[in-house]
C-alpha positions as CSV (number, residue, x, y, z in Angstrom):
1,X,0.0,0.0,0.0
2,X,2.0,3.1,-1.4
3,X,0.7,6.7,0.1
4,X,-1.4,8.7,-2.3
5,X,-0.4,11.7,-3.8
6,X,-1.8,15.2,-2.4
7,X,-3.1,17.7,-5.2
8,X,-6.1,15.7,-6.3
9,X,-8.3,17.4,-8.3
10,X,-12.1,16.6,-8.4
11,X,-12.0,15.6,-11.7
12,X,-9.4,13.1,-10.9
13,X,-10.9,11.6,-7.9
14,X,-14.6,11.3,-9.5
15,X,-13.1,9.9,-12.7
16,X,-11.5,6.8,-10.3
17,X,-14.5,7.0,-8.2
18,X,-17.0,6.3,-11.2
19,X,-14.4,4.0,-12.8
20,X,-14.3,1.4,-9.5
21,X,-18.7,2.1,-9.2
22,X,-18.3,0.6,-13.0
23,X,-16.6,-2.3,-12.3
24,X,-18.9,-3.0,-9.3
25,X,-21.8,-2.5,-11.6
26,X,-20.8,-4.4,-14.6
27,X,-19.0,-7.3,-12.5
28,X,-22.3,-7.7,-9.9
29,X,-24.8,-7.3,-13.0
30,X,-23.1,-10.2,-15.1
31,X,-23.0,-12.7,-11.7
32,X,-26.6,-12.6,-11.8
33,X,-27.0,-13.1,-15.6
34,X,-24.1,-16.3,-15.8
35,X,-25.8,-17.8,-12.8
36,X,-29.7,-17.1,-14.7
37,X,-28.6,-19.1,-17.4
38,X,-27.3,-22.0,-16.0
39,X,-30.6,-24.0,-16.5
40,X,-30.3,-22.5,-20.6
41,X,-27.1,-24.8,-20.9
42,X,-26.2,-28.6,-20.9
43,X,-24.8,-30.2,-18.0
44,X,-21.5,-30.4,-19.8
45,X,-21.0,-26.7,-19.6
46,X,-22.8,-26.0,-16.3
47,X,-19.0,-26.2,-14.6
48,X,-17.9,-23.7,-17.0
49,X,-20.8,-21.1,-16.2
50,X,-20.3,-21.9,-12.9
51,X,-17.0,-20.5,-12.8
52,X,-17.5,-17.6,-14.9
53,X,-20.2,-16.5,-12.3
54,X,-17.4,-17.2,-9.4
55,X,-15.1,-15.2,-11.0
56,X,-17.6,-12.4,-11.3
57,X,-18.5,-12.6,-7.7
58,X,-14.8,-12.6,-7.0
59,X,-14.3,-9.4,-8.6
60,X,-17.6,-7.4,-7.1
61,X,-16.5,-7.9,-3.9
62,X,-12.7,-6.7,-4.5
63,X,-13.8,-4.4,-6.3
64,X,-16.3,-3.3,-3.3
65,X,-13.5,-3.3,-1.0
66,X,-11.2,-0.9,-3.2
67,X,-13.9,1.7,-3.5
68,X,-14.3,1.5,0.3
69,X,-10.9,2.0,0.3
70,X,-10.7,5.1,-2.2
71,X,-13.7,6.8,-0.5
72,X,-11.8,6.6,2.8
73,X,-8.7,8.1,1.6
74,X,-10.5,11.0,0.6
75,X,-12.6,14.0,2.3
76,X,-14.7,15.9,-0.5
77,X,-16.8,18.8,0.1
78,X,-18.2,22.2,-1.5
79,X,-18.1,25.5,0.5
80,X,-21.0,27.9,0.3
81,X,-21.8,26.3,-3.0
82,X,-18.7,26.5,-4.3
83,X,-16.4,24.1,-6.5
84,X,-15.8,20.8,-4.4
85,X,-12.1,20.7,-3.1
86,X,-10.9,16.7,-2.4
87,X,-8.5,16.1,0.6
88,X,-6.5,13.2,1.9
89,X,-8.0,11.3,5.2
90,X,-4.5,9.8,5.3
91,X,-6.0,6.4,5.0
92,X,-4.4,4.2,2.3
93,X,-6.1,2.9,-0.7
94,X,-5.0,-0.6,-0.8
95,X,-4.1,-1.9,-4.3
96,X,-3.5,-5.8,-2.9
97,X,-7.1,-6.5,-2.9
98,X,-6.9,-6.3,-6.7
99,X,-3.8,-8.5,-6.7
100,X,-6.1,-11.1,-4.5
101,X,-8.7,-10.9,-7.0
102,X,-6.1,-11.1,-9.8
103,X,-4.8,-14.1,-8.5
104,X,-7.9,-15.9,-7.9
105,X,-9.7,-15.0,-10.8
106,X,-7.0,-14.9,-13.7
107,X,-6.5,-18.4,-13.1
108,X,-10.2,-19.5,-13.5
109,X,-10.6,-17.2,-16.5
110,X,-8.3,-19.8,-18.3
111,X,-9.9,-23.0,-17.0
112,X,-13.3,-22.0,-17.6
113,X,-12.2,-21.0,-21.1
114,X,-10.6,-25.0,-21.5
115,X,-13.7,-26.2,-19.9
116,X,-16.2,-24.3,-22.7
117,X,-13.7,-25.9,-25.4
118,X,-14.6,-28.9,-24.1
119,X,-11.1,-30.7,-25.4
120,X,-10.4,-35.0,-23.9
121,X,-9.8,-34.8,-20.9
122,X,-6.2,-35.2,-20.7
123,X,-5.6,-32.1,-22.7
124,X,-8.1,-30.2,-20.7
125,X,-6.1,-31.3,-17.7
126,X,-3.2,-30.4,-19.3
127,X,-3.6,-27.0,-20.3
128,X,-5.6,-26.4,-17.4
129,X,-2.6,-26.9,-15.4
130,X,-0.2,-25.3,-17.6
131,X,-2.5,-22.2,-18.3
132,X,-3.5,-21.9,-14.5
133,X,0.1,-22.1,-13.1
134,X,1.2,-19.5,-15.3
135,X,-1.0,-17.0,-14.5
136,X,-0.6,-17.1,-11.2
137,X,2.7,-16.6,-11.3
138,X,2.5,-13.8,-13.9
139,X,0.3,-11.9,-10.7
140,X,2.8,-12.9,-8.2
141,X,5.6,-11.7,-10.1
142,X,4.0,-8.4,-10.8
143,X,2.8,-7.4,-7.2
144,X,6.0,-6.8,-5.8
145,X,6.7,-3.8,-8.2
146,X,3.3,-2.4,-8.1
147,X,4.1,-1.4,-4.4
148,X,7.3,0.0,-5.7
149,X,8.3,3.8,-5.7
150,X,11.6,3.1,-7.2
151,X,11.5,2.8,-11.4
152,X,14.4,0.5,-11.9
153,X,12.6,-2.5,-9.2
154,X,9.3,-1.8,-11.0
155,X,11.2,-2.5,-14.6
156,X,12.7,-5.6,-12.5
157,X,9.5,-6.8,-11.5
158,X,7.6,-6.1,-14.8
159,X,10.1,-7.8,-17.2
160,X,9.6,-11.0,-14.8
161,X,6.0,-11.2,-15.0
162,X,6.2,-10.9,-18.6
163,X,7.5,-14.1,-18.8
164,X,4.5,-16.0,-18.1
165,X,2.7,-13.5,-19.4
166,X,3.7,-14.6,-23.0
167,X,3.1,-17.8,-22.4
168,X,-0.1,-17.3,-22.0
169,X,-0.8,-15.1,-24.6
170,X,0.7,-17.3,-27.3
171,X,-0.9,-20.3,-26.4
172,X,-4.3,-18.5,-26.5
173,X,-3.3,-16.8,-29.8
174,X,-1.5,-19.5,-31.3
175,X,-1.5,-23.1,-28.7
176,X,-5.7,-23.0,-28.9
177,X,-5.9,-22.3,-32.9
178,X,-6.1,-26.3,-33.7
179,X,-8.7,-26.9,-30.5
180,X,-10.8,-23.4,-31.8
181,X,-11.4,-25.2,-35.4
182,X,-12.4,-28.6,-34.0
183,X,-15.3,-26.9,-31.9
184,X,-19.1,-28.3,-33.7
185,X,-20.1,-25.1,-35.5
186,X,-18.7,-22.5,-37.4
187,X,-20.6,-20.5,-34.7
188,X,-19.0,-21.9,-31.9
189,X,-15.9,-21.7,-33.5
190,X,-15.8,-18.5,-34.2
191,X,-17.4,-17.4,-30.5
192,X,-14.0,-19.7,-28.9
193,X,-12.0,-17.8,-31.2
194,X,-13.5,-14.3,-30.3
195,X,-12.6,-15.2,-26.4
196,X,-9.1,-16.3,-26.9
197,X,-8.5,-12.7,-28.8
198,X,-10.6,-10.7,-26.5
199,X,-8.6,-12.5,-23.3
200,X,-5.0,-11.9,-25.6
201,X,-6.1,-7.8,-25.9
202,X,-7.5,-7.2,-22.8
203,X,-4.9,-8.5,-21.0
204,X,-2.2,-6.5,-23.0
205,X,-3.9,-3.7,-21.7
206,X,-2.7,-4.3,-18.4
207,X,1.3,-4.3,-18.6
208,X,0.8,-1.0,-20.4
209,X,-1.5,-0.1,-17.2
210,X,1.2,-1.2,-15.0
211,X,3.7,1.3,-15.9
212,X,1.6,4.4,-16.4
213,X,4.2,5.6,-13.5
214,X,7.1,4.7,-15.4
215,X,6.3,7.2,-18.4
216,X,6.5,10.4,-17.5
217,X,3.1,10.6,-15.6
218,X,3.1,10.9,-11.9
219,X,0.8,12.3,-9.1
220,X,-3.0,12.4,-8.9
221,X,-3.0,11.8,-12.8
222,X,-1.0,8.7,-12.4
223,X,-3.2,7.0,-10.1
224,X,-6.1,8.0,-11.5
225,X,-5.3,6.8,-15.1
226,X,-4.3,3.4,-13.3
227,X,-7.3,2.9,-11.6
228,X,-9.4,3.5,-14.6
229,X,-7.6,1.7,-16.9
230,X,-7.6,-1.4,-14.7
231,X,-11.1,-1.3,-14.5
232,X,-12.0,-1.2,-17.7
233,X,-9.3,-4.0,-18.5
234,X,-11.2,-6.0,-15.7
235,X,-14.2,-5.6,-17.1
236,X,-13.7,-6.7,-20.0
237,X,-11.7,-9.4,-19.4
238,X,-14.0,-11.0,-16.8
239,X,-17.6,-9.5,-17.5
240,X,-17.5,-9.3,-21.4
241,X,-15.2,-12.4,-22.0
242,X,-17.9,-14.3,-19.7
243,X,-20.7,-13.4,-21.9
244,X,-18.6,-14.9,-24.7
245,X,-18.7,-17.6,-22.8
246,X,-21.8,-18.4,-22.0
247,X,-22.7,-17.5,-25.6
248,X,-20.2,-20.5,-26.7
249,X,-21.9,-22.5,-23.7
250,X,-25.6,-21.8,-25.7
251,X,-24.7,-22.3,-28.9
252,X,-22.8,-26.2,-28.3
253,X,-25.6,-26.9,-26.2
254,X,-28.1,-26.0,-29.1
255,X,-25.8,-28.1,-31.2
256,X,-25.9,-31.0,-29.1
257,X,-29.6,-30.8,-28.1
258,X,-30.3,-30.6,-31.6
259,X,-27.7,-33.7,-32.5
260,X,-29.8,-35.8,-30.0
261,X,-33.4,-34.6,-32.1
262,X,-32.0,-35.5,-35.2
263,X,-34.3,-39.2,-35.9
264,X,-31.5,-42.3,-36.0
């Protein structure tokens, strides 16, 4: 938990304000709607939705508990009418909540995506494993510079969690490709293609995120460009790549249902 900056404008703070109110929104609304559907699916993808509703959840409440956390680090008021001036309480905001979530939730985003694909089993183990592991230590690695002040150990810390990082990413981009064209639709093929590239972009969102502090931008600005931008990032890489998910979930279910219609 690294101090806030003084000299926040109320521009800044209500832009990171309505950012984290977003991601509460957006991450609470799409819980409800994954979990909904769960009868609108097979039992083979059940598991899937399942976790994409978890992962949701996950993120509300973080996301809960870092807007708690902003509105106590602040004091904003309005004299006689007047334009609203925003003061530190001294409080911390504290950032690890969204490494907790991170390191939760990044790992299920995976799975449930191998689940959906719906691969034999010892290749959804596999990459499962592979693809989970990864992750998490792509999180671990990064948390120790996001606490950092100093720009040299934040490069240090970045360049390491880029290593798994790229892992990932290829084998969404590139390891998936053969799985993605053996899917039983051009539909569905195309929808498990769509969430490997929407996981692949939003997540390059976030190194870029990361070192907003490394680029010439400090302060107020800073912070409130990094709080932003990781909400959005989180959103749709949770919220909007769970809907792609649950679309893929729909449309192999239809499939099948309609497979098992079909007179012998």
């Amino acid at each position: 938990m690294a101090p806030l900056p003084d000299g926040f404008s109320y521009a800044e703070w209500n832009a990171t304000y309505n950012g984290l109110s977003f991601g509460i929104a957006a991450m609470g609304s799409a819980t409800i709607f994954f979990w909904l559907q769960l009868p609108n699916v097979t039992q083979s993808y059940r598991t899937a939705l399942t976790i994409t509703g978890i992962v949701t959840l996950i993120a509300t409440y973080h996301y809960i508990r870092i807007f708690n956390s902003w509105s106590e680090a602040f004091t904003v008021a309005s004299k006689d009418g007047g334009d609203y001036t925003v003061k530190l309480t001294g409080a911390p905001v504290n950032d690890g909540y969204r490494y907790v979530d991170w390191l939760l939730t990044v790992p299920l985003l995976l799975i449930e995506l191998i689940l959906v694909m719906k691969l034999p089993q010892a290749e959804t183990v596999s990459w499962s494993w592979k693809l989970g592991l990864a992750s998490a230590l792509m999180v671990a690695l990064g948390y120790p510079g996001e606490i950092q002040e100093d720009l040299s150990v934040r490069w240090f810390w970045w360049c390491l969690s880029m290593i798994p990082f790229c892992y990932v990413v290829f084998t969404l981009a590139v390891g998936l490709a053969e799985a993605t064209s053996k899917q039983p639709s051009p539909a569905a093929a195309s929808l498990a293609s769509a969430a490997r590239y929407l996981t692949v972009f939003s997540w390059l969102t976030y190194p870029f995120v990361y070192m907003v502090k490394s680029v010439g931008l400090a302060g107020p600005a800073a912070t409130m460009y990094e709080q932003v931008g990781y909400s959005i990032a989180d959103v749709m890489a949770k919220a909007v790549f769970g809907v792609l998910i649950w679309a893929l979930a729909a449309e192999k279910s239809a499939v099948e249902e309609s497979g098992k219609l079909l007179p012998n």
